[in-house]
MMTF fields as JSON, N, C-alpha, C and O atoms, coordinates in Angstrom:
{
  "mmtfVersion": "1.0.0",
  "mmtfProducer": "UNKNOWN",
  "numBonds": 495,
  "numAtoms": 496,
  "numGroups": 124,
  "numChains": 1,
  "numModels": 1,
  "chainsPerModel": [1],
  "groupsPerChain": [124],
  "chainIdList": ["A"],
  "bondAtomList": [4, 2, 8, 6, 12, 10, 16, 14, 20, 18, 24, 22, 28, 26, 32, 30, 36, 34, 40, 38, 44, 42, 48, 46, 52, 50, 56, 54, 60, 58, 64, 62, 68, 66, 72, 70, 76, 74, 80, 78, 84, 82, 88, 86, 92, 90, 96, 94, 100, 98, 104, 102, 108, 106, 112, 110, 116, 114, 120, 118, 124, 122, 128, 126, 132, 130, 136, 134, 140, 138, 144, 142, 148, 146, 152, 150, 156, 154, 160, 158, 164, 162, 168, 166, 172, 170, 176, 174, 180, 178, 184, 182, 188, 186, 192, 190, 196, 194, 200, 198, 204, 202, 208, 206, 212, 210, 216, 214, 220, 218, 224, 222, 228, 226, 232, 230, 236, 234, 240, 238, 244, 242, 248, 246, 252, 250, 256, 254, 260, 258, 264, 262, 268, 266, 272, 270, 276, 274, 280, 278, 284, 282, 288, 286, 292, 290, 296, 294, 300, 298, 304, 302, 308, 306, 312, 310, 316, 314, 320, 318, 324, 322, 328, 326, 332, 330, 336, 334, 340, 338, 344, 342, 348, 346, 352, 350, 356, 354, 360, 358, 364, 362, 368, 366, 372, 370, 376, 374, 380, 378, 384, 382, 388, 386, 392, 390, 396, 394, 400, 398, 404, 402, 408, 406, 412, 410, 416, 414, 420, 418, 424, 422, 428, 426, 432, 430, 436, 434, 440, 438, 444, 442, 448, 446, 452, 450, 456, 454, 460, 458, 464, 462, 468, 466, 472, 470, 476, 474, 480, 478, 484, 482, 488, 486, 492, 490],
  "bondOrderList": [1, 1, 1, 1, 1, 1, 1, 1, 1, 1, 1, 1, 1, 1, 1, 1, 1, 1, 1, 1, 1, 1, 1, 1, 1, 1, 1, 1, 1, 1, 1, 1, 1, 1, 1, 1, 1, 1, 1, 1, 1, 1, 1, 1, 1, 1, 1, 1, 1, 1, 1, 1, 1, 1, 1, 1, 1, 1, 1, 1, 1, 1, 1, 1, 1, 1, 1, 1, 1, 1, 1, 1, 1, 1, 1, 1, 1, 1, 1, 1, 1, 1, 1, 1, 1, 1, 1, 1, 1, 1, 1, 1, 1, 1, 1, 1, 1, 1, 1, 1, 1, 1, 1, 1, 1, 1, 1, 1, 1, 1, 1, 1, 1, 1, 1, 1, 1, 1, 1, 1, 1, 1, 1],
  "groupList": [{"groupName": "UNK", "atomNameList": ["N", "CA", "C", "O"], "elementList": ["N", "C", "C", "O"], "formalChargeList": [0, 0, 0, 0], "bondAtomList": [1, 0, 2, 1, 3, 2], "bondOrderList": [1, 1, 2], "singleLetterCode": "X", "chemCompType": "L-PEPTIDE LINKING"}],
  "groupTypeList": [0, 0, 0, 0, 0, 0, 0, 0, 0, 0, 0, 0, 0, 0, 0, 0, 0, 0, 0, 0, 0, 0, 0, 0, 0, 0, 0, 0, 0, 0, 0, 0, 0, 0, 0, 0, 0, 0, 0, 0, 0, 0, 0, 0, 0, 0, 0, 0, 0, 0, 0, 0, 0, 0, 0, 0, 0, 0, 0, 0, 0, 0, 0, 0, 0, 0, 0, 0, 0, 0, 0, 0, 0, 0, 0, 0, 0, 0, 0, 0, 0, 0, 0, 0, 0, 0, 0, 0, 0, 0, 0, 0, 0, 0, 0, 0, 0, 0, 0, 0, 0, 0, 0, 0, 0, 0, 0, 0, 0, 0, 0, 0, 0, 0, 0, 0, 0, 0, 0, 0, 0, 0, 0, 0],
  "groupIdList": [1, 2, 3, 4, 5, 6, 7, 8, 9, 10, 11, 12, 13, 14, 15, 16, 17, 18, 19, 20, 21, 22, 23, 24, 25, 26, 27, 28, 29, 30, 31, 32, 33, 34, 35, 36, 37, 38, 39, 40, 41, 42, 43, 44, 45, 46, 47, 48, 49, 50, 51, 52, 53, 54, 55, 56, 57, 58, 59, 60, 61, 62, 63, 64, 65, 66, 67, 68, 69, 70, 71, 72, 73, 74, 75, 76, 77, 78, 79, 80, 81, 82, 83, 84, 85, 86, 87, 88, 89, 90, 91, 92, 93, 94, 95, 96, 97, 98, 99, 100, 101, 102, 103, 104, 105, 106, 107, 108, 109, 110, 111, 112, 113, 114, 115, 116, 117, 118, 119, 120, 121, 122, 123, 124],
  "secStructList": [7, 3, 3, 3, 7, 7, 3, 3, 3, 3, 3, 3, 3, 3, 7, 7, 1, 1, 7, 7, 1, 6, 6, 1, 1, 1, 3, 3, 3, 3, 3, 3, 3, 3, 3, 3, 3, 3, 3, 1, 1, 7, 7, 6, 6, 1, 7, 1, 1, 7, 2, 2, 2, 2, 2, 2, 2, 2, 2, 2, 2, 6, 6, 1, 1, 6, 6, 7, 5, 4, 4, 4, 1, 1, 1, 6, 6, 6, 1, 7, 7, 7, 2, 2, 2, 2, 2, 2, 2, 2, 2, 2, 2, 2, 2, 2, 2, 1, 7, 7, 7, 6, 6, 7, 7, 3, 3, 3, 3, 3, 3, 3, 3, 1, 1, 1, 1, 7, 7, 7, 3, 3, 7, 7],
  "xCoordList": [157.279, 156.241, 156.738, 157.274, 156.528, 156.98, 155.805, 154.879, 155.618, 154.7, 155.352, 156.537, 154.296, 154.878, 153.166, 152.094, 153.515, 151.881, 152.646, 153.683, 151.191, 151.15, 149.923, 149.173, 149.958, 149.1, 148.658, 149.442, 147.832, 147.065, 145.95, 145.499, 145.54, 144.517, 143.267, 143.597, 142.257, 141.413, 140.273, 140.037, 139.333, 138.556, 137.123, 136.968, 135.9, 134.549, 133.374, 133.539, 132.673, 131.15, 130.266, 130.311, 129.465, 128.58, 127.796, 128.085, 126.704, 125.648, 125.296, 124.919, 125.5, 124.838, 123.031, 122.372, 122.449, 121.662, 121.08, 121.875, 120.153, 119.591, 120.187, 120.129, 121.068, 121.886, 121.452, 121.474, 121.063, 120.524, 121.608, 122.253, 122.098, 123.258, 123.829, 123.416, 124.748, 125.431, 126.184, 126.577, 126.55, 126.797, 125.817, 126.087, 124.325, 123.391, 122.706, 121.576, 123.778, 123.664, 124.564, 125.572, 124.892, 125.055, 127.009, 127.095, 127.761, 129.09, 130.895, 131.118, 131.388, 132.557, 133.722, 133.484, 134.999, 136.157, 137.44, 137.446, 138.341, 139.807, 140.098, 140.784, 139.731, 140.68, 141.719, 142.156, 142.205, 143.406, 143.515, 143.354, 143.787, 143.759, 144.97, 145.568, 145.425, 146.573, 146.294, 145.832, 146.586, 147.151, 148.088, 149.185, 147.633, 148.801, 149.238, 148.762, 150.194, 150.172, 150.953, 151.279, 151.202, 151.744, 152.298, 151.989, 153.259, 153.52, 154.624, 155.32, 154.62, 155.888, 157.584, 158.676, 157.251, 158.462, 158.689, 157.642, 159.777, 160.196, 160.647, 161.081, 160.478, 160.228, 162.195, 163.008, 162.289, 163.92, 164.652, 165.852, 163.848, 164.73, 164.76, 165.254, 164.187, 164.178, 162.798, 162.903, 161.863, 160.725, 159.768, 159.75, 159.101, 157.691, 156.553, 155.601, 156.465, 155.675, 155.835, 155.996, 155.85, 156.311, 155.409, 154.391, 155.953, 155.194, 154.571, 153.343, 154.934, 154.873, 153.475, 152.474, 153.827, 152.224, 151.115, 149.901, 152.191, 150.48, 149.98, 148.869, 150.9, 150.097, 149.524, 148.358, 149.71, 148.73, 147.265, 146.39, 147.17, 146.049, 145.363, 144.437, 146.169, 145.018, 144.794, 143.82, 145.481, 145.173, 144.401, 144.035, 144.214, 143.451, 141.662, 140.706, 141.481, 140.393, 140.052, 138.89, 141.183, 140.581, 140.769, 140.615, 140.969, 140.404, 139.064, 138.746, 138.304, 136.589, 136.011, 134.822, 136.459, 135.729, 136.061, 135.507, 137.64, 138.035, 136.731, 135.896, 136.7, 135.931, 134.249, 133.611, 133.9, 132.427, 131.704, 132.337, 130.38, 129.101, 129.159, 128.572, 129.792, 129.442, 128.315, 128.213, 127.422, 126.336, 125.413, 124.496, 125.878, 125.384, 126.109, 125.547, 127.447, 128.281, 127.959, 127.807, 127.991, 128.001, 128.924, 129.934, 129.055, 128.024, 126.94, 125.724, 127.448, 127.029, 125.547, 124.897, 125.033, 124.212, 122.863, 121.718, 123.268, 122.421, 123.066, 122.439, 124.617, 125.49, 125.978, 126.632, 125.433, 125.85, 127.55, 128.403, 127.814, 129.558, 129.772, 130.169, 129.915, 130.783, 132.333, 132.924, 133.006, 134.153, 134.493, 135.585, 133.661, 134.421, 133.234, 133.206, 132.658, 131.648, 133.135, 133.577, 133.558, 134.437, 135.847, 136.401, 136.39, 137.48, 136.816, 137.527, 136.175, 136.002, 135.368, 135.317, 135.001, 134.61, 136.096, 136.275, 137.605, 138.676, 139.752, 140.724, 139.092, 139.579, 139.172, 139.996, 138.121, 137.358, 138.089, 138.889, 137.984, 138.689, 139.804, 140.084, 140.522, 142.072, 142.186, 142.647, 141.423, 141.98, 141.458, 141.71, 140.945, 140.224, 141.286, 141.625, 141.775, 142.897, 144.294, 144.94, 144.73, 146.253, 147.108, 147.092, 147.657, 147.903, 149.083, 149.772, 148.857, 149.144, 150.321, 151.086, 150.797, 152.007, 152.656, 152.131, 153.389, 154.384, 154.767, 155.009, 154.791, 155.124, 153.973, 154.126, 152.872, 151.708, 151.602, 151.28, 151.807, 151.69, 150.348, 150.029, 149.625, 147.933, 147.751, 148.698, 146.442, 146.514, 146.061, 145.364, 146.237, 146.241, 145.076, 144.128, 145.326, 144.25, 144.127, 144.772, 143.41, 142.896, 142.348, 141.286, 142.87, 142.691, 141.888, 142.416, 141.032, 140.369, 140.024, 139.159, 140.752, 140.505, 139.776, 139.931, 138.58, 137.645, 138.519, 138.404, 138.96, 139.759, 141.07, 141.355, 141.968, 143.196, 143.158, 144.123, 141.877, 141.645, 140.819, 140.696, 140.171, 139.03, 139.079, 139.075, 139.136, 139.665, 138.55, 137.879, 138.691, 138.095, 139.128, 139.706, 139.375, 140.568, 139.52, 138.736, 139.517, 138.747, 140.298, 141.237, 140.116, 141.275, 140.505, 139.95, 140.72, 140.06, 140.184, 139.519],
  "yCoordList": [60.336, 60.928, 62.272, 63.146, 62.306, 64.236, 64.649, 63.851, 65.656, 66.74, 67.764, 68.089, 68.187, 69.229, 70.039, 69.496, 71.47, 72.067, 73.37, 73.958, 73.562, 74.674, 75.666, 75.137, 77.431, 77.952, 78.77, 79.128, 78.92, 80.15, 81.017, 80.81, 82.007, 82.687, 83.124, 82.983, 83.496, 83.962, 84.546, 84.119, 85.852, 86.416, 86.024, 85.943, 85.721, 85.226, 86.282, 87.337, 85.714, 86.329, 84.986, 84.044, 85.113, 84.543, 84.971, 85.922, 84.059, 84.051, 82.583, 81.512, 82.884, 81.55, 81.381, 82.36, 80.138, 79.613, 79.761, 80.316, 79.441, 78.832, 79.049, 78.316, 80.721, 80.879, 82.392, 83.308, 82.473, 83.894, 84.433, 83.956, 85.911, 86.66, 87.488, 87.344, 88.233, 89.018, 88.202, 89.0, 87.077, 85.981, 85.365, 84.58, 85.855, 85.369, 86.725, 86.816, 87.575, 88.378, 88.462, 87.926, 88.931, 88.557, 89.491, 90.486, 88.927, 89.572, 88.495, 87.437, 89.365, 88.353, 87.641, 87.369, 87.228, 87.244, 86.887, 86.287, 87.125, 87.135, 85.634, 85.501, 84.802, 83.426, 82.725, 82.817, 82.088, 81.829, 80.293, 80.073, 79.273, 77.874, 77.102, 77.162, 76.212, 75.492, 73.695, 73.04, 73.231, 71.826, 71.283, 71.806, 69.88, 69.532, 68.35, 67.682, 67.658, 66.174, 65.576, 66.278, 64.481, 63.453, 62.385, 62.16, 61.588, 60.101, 60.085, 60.974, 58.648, 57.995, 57.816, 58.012, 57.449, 57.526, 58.763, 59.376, 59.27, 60.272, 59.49, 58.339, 60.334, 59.744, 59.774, 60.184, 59.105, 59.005, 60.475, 60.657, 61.346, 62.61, 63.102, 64.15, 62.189, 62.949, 64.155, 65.174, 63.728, 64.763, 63.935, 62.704, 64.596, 63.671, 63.944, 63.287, 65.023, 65.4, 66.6, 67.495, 67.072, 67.763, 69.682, 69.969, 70.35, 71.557, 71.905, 71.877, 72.161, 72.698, 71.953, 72.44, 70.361, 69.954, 70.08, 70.01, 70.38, 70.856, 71.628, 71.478, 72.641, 74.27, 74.171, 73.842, 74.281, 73.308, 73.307, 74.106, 72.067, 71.405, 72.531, 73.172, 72.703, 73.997, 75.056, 75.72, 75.502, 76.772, 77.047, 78.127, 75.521, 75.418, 75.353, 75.872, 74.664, 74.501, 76.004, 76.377, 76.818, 78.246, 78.669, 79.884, 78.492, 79.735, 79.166, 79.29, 78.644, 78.425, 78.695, 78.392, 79.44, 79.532, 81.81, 82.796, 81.414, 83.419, 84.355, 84.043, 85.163, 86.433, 86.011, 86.649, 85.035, 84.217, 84.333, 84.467, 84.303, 84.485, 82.882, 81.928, 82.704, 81.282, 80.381, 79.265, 81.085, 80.557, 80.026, 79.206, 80.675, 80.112, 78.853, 78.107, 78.491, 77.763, 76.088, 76.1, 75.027, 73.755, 73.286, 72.912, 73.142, 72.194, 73.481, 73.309, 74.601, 75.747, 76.143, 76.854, 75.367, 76.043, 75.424, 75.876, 74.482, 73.612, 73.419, 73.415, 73.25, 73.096, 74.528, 75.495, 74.25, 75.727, 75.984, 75.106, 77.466, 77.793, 77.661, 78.824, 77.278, 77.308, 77.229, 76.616, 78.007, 77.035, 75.868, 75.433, 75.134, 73.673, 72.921, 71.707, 73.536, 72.849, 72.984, 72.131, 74.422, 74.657, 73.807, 73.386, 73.586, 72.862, 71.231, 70.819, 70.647, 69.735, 69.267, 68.164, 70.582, 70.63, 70.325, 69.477, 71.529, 71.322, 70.33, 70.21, 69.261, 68.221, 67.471, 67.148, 67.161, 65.967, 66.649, 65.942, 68.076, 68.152, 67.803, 66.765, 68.203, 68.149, 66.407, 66.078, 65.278, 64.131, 63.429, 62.317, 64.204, 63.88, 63.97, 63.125, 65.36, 66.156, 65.692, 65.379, 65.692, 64.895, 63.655, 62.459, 64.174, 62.43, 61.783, 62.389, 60.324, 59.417, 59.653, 60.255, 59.334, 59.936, 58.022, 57.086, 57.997, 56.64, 56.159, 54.98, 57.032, 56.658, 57.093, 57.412, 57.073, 56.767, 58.212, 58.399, 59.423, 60.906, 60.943, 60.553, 61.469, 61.675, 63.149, 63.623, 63.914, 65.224, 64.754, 63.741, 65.087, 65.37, 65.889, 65.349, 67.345, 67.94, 69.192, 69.119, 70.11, 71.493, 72.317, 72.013, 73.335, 74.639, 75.812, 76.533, 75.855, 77.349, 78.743, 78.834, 79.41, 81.102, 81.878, 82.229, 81.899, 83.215, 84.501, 85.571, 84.56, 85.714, 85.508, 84.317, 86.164, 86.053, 85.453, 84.86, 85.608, 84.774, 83.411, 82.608, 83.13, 82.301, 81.332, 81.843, 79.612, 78.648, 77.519, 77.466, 76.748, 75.164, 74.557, 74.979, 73.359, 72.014, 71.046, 70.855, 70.182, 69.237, 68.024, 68.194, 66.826, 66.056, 64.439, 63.842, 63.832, 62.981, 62.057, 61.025],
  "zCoordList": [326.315, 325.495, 324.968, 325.649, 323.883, 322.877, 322.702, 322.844, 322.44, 322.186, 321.19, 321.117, 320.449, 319.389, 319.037, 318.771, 319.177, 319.134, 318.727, 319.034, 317.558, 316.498, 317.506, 318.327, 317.154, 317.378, 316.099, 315.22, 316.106, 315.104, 315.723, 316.849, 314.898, 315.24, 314.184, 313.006, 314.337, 313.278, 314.105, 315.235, 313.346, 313.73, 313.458, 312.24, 314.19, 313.597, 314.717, 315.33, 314.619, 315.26, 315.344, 314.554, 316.466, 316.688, 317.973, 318.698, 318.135, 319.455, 320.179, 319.703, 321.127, 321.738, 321.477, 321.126, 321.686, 321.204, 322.867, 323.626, 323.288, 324.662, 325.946, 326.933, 325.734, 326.847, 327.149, 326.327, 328.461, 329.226, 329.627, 330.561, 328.731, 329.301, 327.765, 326.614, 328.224, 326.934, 325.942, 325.091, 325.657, 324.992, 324.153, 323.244, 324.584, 323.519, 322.447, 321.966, 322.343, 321.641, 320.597, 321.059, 319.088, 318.091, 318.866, 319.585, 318.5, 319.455, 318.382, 317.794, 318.661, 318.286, 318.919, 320.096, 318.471, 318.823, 318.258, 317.183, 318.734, 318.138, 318.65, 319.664, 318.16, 318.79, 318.509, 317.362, 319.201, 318.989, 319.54, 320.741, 318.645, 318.657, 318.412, 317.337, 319.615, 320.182, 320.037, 320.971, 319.001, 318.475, 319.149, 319.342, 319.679, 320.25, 320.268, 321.186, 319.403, 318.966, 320.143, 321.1, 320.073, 321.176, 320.45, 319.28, 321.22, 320.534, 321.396, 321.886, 321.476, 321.649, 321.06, 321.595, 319.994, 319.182, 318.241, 318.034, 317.631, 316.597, 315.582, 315.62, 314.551, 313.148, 313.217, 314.045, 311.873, 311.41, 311.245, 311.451, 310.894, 310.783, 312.487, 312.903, 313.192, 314.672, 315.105, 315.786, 314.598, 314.554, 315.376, 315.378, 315.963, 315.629, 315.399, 315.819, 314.65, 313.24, 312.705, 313.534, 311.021, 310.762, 310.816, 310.186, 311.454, 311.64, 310.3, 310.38, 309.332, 308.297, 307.827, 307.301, 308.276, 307.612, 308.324, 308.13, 309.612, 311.177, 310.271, 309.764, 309.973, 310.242, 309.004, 309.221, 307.741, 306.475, 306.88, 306.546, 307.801, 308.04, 308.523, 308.026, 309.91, 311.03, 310.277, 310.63, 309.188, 308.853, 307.548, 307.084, 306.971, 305.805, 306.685, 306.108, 308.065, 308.694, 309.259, 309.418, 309.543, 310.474, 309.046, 309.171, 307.94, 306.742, 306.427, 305.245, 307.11, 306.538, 307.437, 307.336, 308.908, 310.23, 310.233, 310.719, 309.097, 309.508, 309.167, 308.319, 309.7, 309.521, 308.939, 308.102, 309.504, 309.184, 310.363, 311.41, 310.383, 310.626, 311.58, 311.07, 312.773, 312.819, 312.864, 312.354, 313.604, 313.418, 311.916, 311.972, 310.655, 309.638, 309.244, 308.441, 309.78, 308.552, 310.002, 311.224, 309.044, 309.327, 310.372, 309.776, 311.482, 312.068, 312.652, 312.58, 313.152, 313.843, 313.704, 314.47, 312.249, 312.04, 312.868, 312.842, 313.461, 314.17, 315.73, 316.789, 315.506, 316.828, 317.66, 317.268, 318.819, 319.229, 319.003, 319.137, 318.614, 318.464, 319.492, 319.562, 320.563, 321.679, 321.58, 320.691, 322.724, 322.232, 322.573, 322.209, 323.319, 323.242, 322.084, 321.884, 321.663, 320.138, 318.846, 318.075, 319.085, 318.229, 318.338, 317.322, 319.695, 319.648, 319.161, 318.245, 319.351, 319.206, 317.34, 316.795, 316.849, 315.195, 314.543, 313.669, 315.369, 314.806, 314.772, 314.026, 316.341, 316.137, 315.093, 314.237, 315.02, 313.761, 312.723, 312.109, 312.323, 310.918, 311.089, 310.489, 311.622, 311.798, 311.103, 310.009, 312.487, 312.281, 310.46, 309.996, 310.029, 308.895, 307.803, 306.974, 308.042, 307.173, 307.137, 306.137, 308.563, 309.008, 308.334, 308.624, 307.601, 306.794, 308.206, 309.026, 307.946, 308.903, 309.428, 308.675, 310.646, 311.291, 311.287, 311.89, 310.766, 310.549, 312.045, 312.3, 312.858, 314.248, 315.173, 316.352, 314.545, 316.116, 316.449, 317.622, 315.647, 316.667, 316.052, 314.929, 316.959, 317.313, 317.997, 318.625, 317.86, 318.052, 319.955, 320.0, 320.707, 322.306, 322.749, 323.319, 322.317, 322.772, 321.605, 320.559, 321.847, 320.982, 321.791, 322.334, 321.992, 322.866, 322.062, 321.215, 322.317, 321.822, 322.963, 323.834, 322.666, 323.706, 322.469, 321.3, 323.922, 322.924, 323.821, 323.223, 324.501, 325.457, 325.821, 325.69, 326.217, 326.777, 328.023, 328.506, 328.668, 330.188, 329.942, 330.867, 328.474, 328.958, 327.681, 326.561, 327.871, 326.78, 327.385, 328.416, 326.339, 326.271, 325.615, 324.614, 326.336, 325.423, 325.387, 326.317, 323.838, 323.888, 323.713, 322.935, 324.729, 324.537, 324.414, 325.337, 322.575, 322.461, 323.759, 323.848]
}
């Protein structure tokens, strides 16, 4: 099995919804989100998938989440931001966005840190 994983980062704000504590107050963070494809086989150039079109994808999805209000923007506006609401929003885009991997590579998992100590992986 190979693995190949992109990271990025981007800045937003939000509040939790139905949660008692300093988290349900309007607050932000610096996050930083870890892609991580898998597969069996490598493509003919010896890859098994190309970075350049990861980072494309992830970074065309964290430029509609950067420096935004999360709670107004879709799904958020109904779905709590959490981060595993959020890792799991960037999987669906991702697999939406990803054009087909010729050899079976599929995203693994998706890591979101609202902190340097504190993450959610959503792994389809």
């Amino acid at each position: 099995m190979f693995q190949v994983s992109v990271e990025e980062t981007f800045a937003a704000a939000h509040n939790l919804r139905n949660y008692k504590g300093k988290c349900e107050d309007l607050h932000g963070h610096n996050y930083k989100i870890r892609v991580v494809l898998s597969g069996q086989e490598l493509d003919s150039t010896g890859l098994l998938y190309d970075f350049v079109s990861l980072k494309q994808v992830i970074r065309s999805i964290i430029a509609s989440l950067d420096h935004k209000y999360l709670n107004e923007l879709p799904p958020f506006d109904t779905l709590n931001p959490s981060a595993e609401n959020l890792a799991r929003h960037i999987y669906d885009q991702a697999t939406r966005q990803l054009p087909p991997s010729p050899n079976g590579a599929g995203i693994a998992s998706i890591t979101v840190w609202e902190t340097e100590t504190t993450a959610a992986t959503y792994h389809p």
